[in-house]
C-alpha positions as CSV (number, residue, x, y, z in Angstrom):
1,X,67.2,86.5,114.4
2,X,67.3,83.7,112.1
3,X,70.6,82.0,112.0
4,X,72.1,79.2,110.3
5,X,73.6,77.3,113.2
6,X,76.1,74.3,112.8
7,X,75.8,71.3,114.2
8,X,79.6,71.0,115.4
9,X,81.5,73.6,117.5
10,X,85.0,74.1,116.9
11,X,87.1,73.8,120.0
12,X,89.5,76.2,119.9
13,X,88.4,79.1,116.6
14,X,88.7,82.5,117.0
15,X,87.9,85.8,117.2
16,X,90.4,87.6,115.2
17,X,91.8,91.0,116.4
18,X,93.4,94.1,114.8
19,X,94.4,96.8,117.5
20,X,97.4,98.4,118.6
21,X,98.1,101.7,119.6
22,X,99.4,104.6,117.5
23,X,100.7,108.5,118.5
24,X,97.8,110.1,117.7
25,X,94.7,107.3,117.4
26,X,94.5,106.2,121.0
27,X,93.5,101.6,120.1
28,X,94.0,98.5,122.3
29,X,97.7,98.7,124.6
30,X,99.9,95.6,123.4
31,X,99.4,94.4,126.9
32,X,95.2,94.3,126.0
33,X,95.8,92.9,122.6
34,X,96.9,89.3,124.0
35,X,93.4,88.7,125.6
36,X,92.0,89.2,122.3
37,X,93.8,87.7,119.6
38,X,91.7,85.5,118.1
39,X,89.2,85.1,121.3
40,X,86.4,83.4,119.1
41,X,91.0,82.0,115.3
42,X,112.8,65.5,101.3
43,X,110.6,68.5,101.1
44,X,111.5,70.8,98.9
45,X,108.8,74.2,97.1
46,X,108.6,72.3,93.9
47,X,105.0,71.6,93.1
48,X,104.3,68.1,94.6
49,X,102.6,64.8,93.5
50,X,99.3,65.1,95.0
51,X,97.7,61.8,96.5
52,X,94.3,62.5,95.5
53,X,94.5,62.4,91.7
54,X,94.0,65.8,90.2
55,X,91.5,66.2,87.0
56,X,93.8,67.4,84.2
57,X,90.2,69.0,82.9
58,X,89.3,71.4,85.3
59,X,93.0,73.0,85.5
60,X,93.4,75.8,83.8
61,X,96.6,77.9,83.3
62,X,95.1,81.1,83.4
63,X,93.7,83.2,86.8
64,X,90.3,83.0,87.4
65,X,88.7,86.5,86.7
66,X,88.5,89.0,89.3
67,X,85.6,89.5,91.4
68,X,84.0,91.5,93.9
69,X,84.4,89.0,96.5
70,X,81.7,88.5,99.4
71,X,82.7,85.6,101.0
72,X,82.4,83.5,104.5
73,X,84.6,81.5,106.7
74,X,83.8,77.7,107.2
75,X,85.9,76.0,109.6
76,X,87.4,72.3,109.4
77,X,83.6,70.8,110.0
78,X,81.2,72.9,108.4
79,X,82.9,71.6,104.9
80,X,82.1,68.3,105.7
81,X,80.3,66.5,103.0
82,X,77.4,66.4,105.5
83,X,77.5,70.2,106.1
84,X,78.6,72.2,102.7
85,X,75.2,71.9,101.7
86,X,73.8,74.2,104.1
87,X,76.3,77.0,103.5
88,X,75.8,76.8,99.8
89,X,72.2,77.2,100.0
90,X,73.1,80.6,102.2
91,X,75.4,81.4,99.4
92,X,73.0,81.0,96.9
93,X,70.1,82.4,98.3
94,X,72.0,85.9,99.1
95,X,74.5,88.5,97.7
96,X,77.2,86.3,99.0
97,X,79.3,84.5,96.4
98,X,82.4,83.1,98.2
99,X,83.8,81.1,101.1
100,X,87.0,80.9,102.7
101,X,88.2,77.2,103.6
102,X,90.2,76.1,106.6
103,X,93.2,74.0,104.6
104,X,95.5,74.5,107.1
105,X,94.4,75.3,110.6
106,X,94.8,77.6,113.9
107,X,96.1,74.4,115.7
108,X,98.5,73.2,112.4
109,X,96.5,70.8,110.8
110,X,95.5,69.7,107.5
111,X,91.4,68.9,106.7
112,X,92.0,66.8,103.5
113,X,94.6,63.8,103.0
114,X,97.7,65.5,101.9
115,X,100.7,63.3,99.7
116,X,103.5,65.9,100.8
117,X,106.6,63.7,102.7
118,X,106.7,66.4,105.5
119,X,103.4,66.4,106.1
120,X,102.9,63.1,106.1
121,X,106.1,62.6,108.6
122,X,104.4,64.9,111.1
123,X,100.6,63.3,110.5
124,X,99.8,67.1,109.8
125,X,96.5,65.8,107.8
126,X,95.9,63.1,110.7
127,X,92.0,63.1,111.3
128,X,91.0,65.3,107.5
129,X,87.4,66.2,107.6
130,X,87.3,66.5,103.5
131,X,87.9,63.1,102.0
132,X,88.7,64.2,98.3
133,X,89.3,68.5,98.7
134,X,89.2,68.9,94.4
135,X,86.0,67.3,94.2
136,X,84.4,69.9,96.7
137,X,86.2,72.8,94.8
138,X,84.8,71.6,91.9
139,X,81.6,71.3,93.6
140,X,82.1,74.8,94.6
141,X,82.9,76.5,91.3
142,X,79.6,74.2,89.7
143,X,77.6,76.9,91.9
144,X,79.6,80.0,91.0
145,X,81.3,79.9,94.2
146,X,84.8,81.8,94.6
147,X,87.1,79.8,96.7
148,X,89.8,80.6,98.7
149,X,92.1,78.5,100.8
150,X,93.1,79.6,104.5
151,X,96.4,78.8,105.3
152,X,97.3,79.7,108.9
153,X,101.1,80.1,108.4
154,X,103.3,80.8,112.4
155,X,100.8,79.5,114.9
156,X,101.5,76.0,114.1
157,X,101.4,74.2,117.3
158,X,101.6,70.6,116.0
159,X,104.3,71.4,113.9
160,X,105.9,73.0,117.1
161,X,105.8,69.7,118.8
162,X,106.5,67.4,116.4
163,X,109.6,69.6,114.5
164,X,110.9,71.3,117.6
165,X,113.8,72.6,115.4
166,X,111.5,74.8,114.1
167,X,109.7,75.6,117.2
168,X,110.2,79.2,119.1
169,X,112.0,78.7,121.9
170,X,112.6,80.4,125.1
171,X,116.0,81.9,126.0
172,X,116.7,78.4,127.8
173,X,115.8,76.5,124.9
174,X,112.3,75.1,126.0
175,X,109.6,75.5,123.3
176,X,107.7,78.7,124.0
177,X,103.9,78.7,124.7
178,X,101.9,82.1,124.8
179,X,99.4,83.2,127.4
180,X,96.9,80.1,126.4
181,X,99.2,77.3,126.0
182,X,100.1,77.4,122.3
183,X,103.3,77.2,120.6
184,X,104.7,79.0,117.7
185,X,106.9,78.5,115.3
186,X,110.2,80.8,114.7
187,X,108.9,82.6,111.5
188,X,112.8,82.9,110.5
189,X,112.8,79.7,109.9
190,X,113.3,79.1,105.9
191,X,112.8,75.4,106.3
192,X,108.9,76.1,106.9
193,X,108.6,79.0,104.4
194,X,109.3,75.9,102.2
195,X,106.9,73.6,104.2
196,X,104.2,75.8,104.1
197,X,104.4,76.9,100.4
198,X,104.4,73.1,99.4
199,X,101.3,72.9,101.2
200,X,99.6,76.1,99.2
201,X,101.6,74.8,95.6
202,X,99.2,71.4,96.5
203,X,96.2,73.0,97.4
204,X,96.3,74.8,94.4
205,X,96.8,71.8,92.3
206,X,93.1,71.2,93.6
207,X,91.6,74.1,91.4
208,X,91.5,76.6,94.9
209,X,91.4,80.5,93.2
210,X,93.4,81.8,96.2
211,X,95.7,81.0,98.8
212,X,95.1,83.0,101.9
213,X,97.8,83.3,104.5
214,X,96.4,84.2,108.1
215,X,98.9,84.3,110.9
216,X,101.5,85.5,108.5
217,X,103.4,87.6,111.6
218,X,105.2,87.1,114.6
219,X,103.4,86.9,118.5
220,X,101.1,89.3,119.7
221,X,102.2,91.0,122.6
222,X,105.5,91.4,121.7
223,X,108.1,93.1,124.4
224,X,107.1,90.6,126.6
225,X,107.7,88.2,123.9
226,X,111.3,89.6,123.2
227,X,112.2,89.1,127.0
228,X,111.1,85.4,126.8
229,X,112.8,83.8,123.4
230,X,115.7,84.0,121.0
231,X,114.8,84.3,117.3
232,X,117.0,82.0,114.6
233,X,117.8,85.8,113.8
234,X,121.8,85.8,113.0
235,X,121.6,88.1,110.3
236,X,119.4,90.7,112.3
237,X,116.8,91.4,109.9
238,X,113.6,93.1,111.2
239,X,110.6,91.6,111.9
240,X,108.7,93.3,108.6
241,X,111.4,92.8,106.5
242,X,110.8,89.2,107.2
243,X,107.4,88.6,106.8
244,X,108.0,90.4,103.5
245,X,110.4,88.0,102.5
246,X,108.6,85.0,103.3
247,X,105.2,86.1,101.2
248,X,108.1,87.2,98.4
249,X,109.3,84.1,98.4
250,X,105.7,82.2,98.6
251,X,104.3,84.4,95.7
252,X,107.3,83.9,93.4
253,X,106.6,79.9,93.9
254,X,103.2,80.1,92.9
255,X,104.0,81.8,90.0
256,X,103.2,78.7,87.8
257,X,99.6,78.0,89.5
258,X,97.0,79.8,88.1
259,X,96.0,81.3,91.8
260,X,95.8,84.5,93.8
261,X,97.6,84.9,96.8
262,X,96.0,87.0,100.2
263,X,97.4,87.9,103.5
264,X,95.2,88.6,106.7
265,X,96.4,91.6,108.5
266,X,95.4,93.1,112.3
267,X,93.2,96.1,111.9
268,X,95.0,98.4,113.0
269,X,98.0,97.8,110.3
270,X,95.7,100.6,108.4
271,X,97.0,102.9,110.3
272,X,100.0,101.8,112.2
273,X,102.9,103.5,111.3
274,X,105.7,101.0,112.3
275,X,105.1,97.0,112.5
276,X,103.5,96.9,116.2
277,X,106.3,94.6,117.1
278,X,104.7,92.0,115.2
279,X,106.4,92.0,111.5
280,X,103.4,93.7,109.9
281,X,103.4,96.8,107.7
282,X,101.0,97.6,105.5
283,X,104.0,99.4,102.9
284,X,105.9,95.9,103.2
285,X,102.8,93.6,102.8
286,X,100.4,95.4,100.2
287,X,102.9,95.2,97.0
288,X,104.0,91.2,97.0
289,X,100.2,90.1,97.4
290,X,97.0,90.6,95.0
291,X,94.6,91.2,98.2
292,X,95.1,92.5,101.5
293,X,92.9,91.7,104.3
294,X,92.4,93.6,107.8
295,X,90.8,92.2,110.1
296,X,88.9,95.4,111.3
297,X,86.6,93.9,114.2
298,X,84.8,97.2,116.1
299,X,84.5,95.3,119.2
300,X,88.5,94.8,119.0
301,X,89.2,98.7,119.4
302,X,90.0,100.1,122.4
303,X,87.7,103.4,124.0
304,X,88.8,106.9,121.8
305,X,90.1,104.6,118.4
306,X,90.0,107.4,115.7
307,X,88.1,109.8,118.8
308,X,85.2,106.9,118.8
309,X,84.2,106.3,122.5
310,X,83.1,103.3,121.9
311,X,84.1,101.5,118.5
312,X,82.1,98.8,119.3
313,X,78.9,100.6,119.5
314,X,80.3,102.6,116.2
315,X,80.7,100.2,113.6
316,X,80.3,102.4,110.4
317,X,82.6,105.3,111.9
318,X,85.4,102.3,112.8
319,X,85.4,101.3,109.9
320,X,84.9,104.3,107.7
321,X,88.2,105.4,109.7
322,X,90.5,102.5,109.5
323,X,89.6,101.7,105.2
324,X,90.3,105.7,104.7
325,X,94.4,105.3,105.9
326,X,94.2,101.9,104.3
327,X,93.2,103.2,101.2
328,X,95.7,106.5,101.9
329,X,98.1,104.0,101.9
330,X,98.0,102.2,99.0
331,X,97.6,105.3,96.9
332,X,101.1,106.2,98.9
333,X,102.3,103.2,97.4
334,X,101.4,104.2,94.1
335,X,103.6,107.0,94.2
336,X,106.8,105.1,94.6
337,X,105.9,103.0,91.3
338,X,104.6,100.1,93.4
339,X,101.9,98.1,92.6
340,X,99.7,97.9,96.1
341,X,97.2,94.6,97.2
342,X,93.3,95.1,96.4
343,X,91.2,95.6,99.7
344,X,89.1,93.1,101.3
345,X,88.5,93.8,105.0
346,X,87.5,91.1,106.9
347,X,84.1,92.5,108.9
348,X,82.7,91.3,112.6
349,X,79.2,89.3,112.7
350,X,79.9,87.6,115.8
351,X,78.7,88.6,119.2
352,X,81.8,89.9,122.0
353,X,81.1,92.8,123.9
354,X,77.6,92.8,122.8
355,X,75.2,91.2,120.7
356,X,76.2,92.0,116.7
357,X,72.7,92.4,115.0
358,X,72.5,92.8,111.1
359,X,72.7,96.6,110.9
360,X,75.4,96.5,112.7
361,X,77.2,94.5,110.0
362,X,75.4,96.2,107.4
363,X,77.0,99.7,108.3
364,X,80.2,97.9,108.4
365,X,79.5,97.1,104.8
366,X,77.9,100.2,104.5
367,X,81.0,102.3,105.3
368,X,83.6,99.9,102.9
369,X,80.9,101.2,99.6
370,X,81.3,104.6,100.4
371,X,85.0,104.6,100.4
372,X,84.5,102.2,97.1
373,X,85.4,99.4,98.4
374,X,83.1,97.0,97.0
375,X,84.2,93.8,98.5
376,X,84.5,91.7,101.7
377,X,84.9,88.5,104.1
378,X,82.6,87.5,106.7
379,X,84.0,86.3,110.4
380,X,81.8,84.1,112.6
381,X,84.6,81.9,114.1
382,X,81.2,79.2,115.1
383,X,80.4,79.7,111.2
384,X,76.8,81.3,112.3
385,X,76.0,83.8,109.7
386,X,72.6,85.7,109.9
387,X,70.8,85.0,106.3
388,X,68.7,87.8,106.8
389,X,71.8,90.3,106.8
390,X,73.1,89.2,103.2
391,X,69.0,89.0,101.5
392,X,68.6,92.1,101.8
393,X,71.6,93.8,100.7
């Protein structure tokens, strides 16, 4: 199969997962999920000065139109100056018409040269791989090219170590580390809702038409999380309530930047009926952002998801299951008078318990047009997309 392979591997992307169990839909035990969560993924929220000098003539105060969206991920190297080339070409030479940029990494960091004081404290944008970030969103939008900005908000191991104040901590006070050695922060913590929405209010400012958050939740694996820390939690406020909250808040900041804001999701938030233990719910997500994305990866499912044997080997029934109670959902929404997110699953063409070929990501895509659901993201966390998948679409 032809591929378009980059040069650079990333050391630590990955796989993103979406599985937990429910009553009646047998997916992955909490205990399973942790192996695969992500296998392959004076500061204040006023609007700051940006370093790089922003081009008064390419910002616009209006949202850019909405599209269907069919867009890839690019990691921290493949938007190198040396490497965007390449993935525009695949762009252009398919159906495919937008990307998703790393802005703000799994491991906490930065890939342009940011002028926010926090940031700059904590040498969050130390080693940046994108030397002037509006030039290659302008670069971007020349060629038609929808861009959205990834923003990888809890798992924020540099800002763990280098703000332990707002670290997770363990019951005696030690910074907490999951089952691979990296540390969280304490999603309570106000102080980096405000850190993390200066960064987005910036990256806007750079002519970006969405702000994704990814890792907008608490730890995965999560009674055995509870037994290990103490949450900045005095007021007791549930876990959903505050990831609500904190996109509330974000959204409600961008209000004055002409952008779209996005959350990523696990899979199986479709069809949850309670927050896994990790602060998502699809009721308390879906109205206070303009797209919603699950991140409905087949090989992530456990044996008997939706009565499939195995998902992995089923990639149109997975996800013809999981978008119909997404899409019951929102219409669920609608009948309380609330306005829900637009769908955009996120769809597998990488290779994990066996080798993903293009019709199996074509019936992925396959099963979102029949339940109208026109558009989607593309994960490959090595950024190796098969060209021959999106030509012929």
């Amino acid at each position: 199969m032809k591929r378009i392979i980059l040069l650079f591997s990333v050391l630590n992307i990955i796989f993103t997962t979406g599985c937990m169990p429910t009553e009646d839909k047998t997916i992955q035990s909490q205990d399973e999920l942790v192996k695969l969560d992500h296998k392959e993924r004076d500061f204040t929220a006023e609007s700051p000065k940006n370093f790089i000098q922003i081009d008064e003539q390419h910002i616009t105060d209006e949202k850019p139109k909405k599209r269907d969206v069919k867009g890839i991920y690019l990691h921290r190297y493949s938007i190198m100056d040396k490497n965007i080339n390449t993935f525009i070409d695949l762009i252009k030479s398919t159906n495919l018409n937008a990307v998703v940029i790393d802005v703000k990494d799994d491991f906490g960091k930065l890939t342009y040269d940011s002028n926010i004081e926090m940031v700059n404290e904590n040498r969050a944008d130390s080693n940046f791989t994108v030397k002037n970030m509006e030039k290659l969103v302008q670069r971007l939008k020349e060629e038609d090219i929808y861009t959205i900005a990834r923003v990888v908000v809890f798992k924020d191991p540099h800002l763990a170590e280098q703000k332990n104040e707002f670290a997770l901590k363990r019951k005696d006070g030690s910074l907490w580390e999951n089952d691979t050695g990296v540390k969280w922060i304490d999603p309570y913590k106000k102080d980096v809702w405000k850190y993390v929405t200066t960064i987005s209010q910036e990256v806007a400012d750079f002519g970006f038409d969405e702000i994704q958050y990814d890792y907008v939740r608490f730890p995965e694996n999560a009674k055995k999380v509870e037994q290990e820390v103490t949450y900045d939690n005095k007021a007791a406020i549930e876990k959903d309530d505050n990831i609500s909250a904190f996109l509330k808040f974000s959204k409600e900041q961008l209000e004055q930047h002409p952008i779209y804001v996005s959350a990523d999701v696990f899979g199986l938030v479709t069809t949850a009926e309670d927050d896994m233990g990790i602060g998502q719910t699809w009721e308390k997500i879906s109205p206070h952002v303009d797209y919603i994305s699950p991140m409905t990866y087949p090989s992530h499912y456990a044996p008997n998801s939706y009565g499939i044997d195995n998902p992995d080997q089923h990639p149109y029934d997975l996800m013809t299951n999981a978008m119909k109670d997404a899409l019951q959902k929102n219409e669920n929404l609608k009948t309380t008078g609330k306005m829900p997110a637009i769908i955009r699953p996120w769809i597998q063409d990488f290779d994990f318990k066996s080798d993903y070929t293009k019709t199996d990501v074509q019936n992925q895509i396959q099963a979102l047009e029949e339940q109208g659901i026109n558009q989607y993201l593309i994960w490959n966390a090595s950024n190796e997309y098969t060209k021959l998948t999106f030509e012929s679409l």
